[in-house]
Z-matrix of the N, CA and C atoms (Angstrom, degrees):
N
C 1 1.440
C 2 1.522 1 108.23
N 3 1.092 2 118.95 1 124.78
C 4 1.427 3 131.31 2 -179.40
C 5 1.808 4 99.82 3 -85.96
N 6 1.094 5 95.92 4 123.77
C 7 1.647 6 107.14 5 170.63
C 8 1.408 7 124.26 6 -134.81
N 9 1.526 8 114.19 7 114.91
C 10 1.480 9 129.06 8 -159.34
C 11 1.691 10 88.70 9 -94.19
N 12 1.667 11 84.03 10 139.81
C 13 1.731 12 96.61 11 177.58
C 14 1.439 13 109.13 12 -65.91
N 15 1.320 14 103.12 13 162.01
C 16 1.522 15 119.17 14 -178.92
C 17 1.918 16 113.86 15 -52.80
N 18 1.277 17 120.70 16 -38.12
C 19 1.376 18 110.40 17 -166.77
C 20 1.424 19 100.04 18 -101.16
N 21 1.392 20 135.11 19 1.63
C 22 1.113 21 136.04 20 163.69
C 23 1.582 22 120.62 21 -74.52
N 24 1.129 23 117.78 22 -32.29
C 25 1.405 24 130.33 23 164.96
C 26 1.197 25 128.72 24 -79.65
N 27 1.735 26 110.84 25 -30.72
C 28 1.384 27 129.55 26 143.51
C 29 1.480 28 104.69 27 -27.20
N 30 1.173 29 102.66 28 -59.91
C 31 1.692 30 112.97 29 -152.60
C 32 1.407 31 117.85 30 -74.23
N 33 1.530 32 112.78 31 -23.05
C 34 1.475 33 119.02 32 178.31
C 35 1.231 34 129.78 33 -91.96
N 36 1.651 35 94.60 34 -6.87
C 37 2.018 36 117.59 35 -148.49
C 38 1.744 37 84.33 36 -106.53
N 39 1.368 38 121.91 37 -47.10
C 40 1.116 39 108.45 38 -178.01
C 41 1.271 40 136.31 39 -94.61
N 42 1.344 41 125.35 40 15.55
C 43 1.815 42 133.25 41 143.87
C 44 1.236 43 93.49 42 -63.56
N 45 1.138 44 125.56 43 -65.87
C 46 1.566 45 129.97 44 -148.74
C 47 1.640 46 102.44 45 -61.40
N 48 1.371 47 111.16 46 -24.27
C 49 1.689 48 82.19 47 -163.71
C 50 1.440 49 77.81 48 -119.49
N 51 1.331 50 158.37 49 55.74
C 52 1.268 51 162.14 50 13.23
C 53 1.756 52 109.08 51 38.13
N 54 1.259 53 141.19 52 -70.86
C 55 0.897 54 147.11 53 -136.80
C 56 1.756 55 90.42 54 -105.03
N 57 1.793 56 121.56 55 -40.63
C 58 0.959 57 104.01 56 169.78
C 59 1.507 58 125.33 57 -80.54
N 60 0.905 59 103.35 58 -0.43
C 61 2.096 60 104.50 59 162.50
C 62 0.768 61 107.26 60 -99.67
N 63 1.530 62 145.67 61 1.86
C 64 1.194 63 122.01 62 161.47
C 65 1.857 64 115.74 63 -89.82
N 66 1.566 65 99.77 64 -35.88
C 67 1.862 66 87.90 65 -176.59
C 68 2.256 67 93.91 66 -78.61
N 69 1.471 68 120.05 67 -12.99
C 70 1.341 69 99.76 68 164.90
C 71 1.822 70 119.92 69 -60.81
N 72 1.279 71 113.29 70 -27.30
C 73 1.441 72 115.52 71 168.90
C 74 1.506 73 118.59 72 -50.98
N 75 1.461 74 99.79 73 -72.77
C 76 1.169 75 120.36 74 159.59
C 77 1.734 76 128.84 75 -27.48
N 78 1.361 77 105.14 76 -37.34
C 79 1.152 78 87.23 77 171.97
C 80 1.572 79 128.84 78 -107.17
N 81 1.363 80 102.62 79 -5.52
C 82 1.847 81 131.05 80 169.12
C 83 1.490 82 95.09 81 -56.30
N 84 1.637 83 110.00 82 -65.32
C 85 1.554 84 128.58 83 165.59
C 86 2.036 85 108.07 84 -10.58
N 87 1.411 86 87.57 85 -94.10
C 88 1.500 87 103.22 86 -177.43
C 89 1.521 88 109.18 87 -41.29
N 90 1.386 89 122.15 88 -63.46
C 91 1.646 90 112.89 89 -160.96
C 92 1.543 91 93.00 90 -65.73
N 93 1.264 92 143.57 91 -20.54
C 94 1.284 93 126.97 92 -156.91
C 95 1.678 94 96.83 93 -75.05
N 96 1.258 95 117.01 94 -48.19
C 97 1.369 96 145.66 95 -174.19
C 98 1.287 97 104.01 96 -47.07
N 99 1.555 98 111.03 97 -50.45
C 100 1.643 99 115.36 98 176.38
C 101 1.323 100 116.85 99 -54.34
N 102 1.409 101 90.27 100 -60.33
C 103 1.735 102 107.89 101 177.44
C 104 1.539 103 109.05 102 -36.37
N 105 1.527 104 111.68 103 -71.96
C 106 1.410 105 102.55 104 -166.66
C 107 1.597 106 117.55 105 -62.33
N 108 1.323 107 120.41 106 -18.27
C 109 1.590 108 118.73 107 -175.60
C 110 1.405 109 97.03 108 -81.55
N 111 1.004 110 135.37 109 -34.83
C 112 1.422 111 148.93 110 -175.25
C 113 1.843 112 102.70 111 -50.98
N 114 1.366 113 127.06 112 -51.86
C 115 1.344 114 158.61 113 -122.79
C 116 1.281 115 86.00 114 -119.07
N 117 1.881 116 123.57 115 100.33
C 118 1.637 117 113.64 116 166.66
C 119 1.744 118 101.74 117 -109.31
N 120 1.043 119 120.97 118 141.83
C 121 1.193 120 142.59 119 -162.24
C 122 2.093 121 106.95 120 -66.39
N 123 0.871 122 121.35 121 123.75
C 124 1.568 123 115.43 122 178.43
C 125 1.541 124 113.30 123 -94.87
N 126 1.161 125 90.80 124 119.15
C 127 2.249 126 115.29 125 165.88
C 128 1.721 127 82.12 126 46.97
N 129 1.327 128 132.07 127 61.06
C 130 1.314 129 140.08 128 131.03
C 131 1.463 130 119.36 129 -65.60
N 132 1.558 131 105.55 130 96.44
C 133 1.904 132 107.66 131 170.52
C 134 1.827 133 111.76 132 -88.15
N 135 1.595 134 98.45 133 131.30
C 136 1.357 135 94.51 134 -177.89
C 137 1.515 136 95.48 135 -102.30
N 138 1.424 137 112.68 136 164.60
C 139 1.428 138 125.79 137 -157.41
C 140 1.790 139 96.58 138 -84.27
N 141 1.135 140 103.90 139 136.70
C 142 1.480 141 121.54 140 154.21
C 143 1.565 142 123.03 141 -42.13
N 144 1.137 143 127.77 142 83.06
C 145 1.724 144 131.19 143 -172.32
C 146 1.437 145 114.19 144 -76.91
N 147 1.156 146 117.77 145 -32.71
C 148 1.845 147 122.80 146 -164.22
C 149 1.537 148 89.57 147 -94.38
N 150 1.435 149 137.92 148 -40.06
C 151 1.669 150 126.10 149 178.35
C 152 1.192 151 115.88 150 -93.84
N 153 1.651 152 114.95 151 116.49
C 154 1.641 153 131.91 152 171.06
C 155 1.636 154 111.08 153 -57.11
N 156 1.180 155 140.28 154 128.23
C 157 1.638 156 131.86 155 179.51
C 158 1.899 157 82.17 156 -61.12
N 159 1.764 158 76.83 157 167.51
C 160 1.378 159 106.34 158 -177.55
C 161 1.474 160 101.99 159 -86.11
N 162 1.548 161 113.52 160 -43.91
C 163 1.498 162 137.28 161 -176.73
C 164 1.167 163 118.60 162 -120.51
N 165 1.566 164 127.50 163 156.36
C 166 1.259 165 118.54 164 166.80
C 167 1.681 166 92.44 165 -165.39
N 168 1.610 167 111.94 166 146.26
C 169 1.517 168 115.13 167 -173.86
C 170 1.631 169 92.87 168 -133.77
N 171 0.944 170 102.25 169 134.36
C 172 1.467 171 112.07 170 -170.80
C 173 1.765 172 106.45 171 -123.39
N 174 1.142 173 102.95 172 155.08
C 175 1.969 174 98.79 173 -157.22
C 176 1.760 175 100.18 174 -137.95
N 177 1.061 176 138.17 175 66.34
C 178 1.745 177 136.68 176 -178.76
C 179 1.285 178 97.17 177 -55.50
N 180 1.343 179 90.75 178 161.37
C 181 1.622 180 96.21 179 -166.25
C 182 1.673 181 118.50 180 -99.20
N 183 0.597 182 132.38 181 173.24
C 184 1.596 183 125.01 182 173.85
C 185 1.933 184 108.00 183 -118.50
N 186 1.626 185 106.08 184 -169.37
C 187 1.312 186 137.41 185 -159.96
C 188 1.752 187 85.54 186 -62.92
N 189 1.776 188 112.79 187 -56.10
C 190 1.532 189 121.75 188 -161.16
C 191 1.060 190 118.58 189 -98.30
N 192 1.406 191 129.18 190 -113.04
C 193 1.529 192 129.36 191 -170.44
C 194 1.311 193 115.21 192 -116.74
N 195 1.583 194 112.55 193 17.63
C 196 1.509 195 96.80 194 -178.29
C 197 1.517 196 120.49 195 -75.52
N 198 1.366 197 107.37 196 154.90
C 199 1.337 198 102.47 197 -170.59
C 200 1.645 199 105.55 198 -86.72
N 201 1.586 200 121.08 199 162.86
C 202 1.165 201 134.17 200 -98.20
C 203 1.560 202 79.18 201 -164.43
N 204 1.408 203 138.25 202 95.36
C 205 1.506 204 136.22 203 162.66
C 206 1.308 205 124.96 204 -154.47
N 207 1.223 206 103.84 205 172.04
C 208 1.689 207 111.50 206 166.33
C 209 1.494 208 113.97 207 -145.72
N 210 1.580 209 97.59 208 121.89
C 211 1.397 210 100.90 209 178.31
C 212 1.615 211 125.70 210 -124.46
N 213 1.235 212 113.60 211 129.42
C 214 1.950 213 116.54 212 -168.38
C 215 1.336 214 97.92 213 -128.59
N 216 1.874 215 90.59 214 123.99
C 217 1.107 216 91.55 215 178.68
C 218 1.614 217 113.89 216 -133.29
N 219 1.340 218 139.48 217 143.27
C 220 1.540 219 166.65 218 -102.57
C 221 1.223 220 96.80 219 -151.50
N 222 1.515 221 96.42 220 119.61
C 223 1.850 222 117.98 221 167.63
C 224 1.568 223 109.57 222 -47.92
N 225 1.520 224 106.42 223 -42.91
C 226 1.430 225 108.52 224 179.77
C 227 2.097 226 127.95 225 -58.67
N 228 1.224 227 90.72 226 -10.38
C 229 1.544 228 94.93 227 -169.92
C 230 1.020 229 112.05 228 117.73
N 231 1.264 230 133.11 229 37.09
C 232 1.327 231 106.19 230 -174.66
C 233 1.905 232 96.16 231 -158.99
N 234 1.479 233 115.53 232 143.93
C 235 1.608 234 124.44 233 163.18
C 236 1.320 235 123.33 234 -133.69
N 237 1.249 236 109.19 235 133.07
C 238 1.584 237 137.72 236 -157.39
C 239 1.823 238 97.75 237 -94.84
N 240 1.305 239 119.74 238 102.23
C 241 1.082 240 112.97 239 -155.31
C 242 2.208 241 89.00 240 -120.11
N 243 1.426 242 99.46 241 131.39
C 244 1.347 243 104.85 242 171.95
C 245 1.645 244 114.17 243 -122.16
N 246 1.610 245 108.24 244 124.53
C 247 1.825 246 93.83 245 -169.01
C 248 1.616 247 90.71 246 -132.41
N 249 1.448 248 88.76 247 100.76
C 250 1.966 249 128.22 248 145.68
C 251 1.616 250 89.45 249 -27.32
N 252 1.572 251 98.37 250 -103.69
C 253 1.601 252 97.28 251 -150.33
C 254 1.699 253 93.41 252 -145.50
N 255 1.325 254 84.29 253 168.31
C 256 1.526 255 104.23 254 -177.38
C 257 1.797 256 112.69 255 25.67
N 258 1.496 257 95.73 256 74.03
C 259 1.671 258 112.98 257 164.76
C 260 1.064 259 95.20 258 -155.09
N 261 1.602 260 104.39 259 162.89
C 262 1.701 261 124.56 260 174.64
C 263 1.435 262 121.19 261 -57.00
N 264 1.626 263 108.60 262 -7.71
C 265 1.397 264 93.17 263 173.18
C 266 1.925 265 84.10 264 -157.94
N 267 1.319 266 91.94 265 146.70
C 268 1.519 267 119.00 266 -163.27
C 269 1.934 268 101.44 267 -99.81
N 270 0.993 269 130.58 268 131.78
C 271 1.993 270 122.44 269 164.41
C 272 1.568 271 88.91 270 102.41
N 273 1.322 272 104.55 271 -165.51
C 274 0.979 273 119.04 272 -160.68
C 275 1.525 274 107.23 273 -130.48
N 276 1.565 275 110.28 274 127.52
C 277 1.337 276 123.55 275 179.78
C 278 1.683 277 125.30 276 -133.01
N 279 1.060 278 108.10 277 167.65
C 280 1.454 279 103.28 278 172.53
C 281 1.602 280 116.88 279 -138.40
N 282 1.310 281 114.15 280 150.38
C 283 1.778 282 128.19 281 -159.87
C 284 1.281 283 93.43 282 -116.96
N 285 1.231 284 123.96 283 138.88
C 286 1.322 285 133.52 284 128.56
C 287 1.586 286 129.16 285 -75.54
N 288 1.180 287 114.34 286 109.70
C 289 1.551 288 129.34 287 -147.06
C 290 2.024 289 103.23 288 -115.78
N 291 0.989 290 99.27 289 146.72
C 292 1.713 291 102.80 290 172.47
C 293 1.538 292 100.25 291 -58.26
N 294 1.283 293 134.56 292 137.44
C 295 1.339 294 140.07 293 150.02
C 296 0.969 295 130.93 294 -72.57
N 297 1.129 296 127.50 295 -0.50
C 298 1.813 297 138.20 296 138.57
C 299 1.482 298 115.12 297 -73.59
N 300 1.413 299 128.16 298 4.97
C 301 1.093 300 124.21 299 168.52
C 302 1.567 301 125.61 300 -95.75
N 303 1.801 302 101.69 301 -13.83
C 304 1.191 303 98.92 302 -149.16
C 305 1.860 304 70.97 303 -111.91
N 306 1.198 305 121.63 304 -33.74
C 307 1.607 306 116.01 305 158.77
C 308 1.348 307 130.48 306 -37.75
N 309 1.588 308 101.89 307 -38.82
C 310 1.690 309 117.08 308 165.92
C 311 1.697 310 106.09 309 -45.83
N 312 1.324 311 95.72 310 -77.02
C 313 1.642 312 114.90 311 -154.08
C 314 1.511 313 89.46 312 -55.65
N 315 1.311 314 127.24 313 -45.13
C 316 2.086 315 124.97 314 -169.87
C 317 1.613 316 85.25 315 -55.51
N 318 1.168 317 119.10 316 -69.19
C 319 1.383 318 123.77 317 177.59
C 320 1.699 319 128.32 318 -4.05
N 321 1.778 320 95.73 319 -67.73
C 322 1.292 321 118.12 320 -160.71
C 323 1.567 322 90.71 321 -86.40
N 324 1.191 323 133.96 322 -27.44
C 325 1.278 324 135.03 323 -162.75
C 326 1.934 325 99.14 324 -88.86
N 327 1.052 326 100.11 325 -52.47
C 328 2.117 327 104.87 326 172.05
C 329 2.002 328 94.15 327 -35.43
N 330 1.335 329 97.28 328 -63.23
C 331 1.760 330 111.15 329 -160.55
C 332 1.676 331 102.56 330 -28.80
N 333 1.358 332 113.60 331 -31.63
C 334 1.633 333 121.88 332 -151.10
C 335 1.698 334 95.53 333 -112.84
N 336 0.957 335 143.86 334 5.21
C 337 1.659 336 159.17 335 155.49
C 338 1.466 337 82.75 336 62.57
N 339 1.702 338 107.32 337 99.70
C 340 1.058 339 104.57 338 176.19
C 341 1.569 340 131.87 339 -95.67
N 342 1.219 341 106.28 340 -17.59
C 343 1.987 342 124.55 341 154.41
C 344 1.241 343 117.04 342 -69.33
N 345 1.468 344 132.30 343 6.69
C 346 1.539 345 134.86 344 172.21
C 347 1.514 346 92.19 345 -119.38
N 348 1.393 347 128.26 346 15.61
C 349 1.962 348 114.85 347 168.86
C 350 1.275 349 109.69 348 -95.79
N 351 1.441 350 124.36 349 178.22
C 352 1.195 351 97.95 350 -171.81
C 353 1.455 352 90.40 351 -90.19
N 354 1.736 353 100.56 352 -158.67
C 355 1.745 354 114.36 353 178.26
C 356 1.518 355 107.56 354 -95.87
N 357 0.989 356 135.26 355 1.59
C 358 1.987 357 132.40 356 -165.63
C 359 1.965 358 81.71 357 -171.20
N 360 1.959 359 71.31 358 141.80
C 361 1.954 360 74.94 359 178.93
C 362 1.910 361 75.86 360 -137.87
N 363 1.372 362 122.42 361 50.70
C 364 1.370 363 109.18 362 160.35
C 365 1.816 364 114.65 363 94.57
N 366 1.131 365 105.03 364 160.66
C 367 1.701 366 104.21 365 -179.68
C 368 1.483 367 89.61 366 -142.26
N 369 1.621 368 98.56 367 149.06
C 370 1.223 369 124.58 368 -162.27
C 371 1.729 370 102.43 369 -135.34
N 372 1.482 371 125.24 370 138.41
C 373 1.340 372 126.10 371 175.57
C 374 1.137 373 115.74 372 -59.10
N 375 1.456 374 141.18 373 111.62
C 376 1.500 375 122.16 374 159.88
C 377 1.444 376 90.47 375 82.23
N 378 1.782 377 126.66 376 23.15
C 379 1.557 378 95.30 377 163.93
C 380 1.909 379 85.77 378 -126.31
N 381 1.595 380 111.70 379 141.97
C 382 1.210 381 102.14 380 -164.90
C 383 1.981 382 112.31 381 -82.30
N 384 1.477 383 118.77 382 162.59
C 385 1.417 384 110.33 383 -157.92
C 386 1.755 385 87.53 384 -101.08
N 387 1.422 386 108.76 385 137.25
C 388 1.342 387 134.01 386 174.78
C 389 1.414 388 108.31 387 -105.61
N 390 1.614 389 118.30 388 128.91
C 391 1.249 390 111.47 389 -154.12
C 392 2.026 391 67.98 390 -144.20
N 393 1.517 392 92.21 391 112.21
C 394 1.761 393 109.67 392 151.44
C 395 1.602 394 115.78 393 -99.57
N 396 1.096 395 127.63 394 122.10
C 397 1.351 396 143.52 395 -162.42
C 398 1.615 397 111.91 396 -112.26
N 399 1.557 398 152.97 397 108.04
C 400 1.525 399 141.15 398 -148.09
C 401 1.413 400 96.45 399 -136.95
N 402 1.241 401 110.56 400 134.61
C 403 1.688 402 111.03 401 159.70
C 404 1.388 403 119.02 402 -130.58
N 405 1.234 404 117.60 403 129.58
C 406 1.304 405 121.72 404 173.58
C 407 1.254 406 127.19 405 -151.66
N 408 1.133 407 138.25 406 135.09
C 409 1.841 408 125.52 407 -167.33
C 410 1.459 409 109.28 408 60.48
N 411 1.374 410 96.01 409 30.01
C 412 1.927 411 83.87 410 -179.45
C 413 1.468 412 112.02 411 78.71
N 414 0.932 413 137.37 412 1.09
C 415 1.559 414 140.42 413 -160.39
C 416 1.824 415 100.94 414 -104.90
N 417 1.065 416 150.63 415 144.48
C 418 1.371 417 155.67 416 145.09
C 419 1.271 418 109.75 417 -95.20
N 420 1.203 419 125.64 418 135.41
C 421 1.684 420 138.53 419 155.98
C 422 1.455 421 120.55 420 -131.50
N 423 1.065 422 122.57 421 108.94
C 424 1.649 423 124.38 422 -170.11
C 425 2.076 424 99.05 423 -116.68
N 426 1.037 425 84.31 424 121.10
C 427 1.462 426 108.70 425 -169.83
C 428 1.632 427 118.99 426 -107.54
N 429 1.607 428 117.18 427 78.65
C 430 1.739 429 123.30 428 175.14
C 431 1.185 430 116.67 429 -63.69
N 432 1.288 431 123.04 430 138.23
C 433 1.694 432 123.05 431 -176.43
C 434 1.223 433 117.96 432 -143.73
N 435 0.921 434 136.07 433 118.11
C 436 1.849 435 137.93 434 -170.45
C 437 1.841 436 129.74 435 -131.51
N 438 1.555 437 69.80 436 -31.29
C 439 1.690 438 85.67 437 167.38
C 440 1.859 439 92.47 438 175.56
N 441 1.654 440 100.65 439 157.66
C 442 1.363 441 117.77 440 170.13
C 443 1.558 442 90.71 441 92.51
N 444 1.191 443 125.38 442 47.75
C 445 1.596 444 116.94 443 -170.01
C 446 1.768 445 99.01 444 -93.06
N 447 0.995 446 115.22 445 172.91
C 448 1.595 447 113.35 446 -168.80
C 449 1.664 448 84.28 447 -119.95
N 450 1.523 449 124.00 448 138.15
C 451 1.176 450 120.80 449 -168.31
C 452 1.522 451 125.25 450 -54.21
N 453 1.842 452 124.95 451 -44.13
C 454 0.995 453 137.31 452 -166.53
C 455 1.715 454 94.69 453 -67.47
N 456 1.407 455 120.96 454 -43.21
C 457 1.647 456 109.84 455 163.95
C 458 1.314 457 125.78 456 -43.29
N 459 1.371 458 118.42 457 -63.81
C 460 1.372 459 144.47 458 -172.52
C 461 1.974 460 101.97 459 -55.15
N 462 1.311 461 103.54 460 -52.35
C 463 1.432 462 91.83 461 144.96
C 464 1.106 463 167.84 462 -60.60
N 465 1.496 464 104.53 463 -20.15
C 466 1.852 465 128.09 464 169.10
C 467 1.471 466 108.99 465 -77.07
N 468 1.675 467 118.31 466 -30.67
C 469 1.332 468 127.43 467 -176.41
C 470 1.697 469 98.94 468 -70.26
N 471 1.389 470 111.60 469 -59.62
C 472 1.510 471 84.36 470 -170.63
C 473 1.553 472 107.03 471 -93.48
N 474 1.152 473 122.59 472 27.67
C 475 1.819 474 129.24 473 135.69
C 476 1.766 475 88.79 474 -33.28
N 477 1.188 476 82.77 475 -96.22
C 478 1.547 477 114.95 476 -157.51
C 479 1.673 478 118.66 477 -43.63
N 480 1.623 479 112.50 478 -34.61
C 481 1.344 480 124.55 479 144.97
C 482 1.641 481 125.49 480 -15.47
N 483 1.666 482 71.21 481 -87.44
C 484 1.730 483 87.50 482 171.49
C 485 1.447 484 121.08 483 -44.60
N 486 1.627 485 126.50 484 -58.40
C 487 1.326 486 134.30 485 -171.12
C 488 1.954 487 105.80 486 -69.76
N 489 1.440 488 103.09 487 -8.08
C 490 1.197 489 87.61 488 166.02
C 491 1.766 490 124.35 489 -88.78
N 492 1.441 491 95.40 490 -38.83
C 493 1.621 492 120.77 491 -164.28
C 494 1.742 493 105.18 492 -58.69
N 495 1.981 494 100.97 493 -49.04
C 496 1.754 495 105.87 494 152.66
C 497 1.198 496 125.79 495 -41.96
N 498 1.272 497 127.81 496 -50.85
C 499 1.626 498 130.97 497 -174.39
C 500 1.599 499 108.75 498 -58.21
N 501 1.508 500 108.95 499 -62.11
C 502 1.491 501 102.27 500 -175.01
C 503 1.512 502 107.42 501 -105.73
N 504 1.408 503 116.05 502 55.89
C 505 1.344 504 124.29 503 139.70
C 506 1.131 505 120.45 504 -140.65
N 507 1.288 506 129.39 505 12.16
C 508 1.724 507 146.28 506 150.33
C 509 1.400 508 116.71 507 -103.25
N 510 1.345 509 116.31 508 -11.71
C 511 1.663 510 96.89 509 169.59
C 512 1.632 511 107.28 510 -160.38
N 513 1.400 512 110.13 511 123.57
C 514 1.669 513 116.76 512 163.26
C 515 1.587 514 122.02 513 -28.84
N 516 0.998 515 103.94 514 121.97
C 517 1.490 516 125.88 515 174.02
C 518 1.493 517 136.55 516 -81.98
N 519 1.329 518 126.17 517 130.51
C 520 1.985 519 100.13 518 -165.60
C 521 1.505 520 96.50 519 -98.18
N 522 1.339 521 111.26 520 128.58
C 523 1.473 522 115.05 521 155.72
C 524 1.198 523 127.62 522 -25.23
N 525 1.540 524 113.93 523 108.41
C 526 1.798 525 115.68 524 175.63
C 527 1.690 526 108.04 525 -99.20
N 528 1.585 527 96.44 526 119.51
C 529 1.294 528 124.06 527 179.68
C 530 1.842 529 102.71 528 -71.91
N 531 1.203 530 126.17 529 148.15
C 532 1.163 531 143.01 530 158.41
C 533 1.396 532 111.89 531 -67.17
């Protein structure tokens, strides 16, 4: 019986199984590659980059179950809806919306002079921060609220609440891709 020393076999055993993990990479590599080019994505809407929303209501979350979103919404018809947590729909989607609706809410929101409020209306423990955001004339105003809200505010927020909670619980939404 011929018997090869220990570091000599060392020496032959490990190129070789070197060389077979490498074309096993290689070939995990390739089919993955196939796969995904292979794979076209269904009624994926990608987000609008060159148009700023007109509106956007933003919802932080708290200690319990409040729900948890961000919503922008477009003169053109349309709201870009993102759901954090605890809402009827989780990721990020987008609606095609009446454009007299989203004219409403600019509307109801002008009524309450919203570039003369302040910017922070206070933080509250366990109450989550609502951030209304406005553009118009080129101007931005983003408006945090948690407590100390002045009523005609506190009212435009759940305006906009409501007109969101209707949208994505009366009509399917298309997945917005990054």
């Amino acid at each position: 019986m011929l018997l090869i020393p220990q570091r000599q076999l060392f020496i032959r055993i490990v190129p070789m199984f070197g060389i077979l993990c490498l074309l096993s990479l290689l070939t995990i590599t390739a089919s993955c590659k196939s796969k995904k080019q292979e794979k076209a994505p269904d009624k994926i809407a990608t987000p609008k980059k060159e148009i700023a929303p007109v509106l956007e209501l933003e919802l932080g979350p708290c200690f319990g179950k409040c729900p948890a979103y961000k919503a922008s919404f477009y003169m053109a018809g349309q709201m870009d809806f993102e759901g954090i947590a605890h809402t009827k729909v989780i990721g990020k989607y987008r609606y095609t919306i009446k454009a007299d609706l989203v004219k409403d809410l600019v509307t109801a929101l002008e009524t309450i002079k919203p570039m003369t409020l302040k910017d922070d209306y206070g933080l509250a423990p366990d109450f989550p921060v609502t951030k209304i955001t406005y553009r118009s004339g080129g101007k931005v105003k983003t408006i945090e609220t948690a407590a100390n809200i002045p009523d005609d505010l506190l009212k435009m927020q759940q305006t906009i609440k409501d007109a969101v909670m209707m949208i994505i619980t009366e009509q399917p939404g298309e997945p917005i891709k990054d």
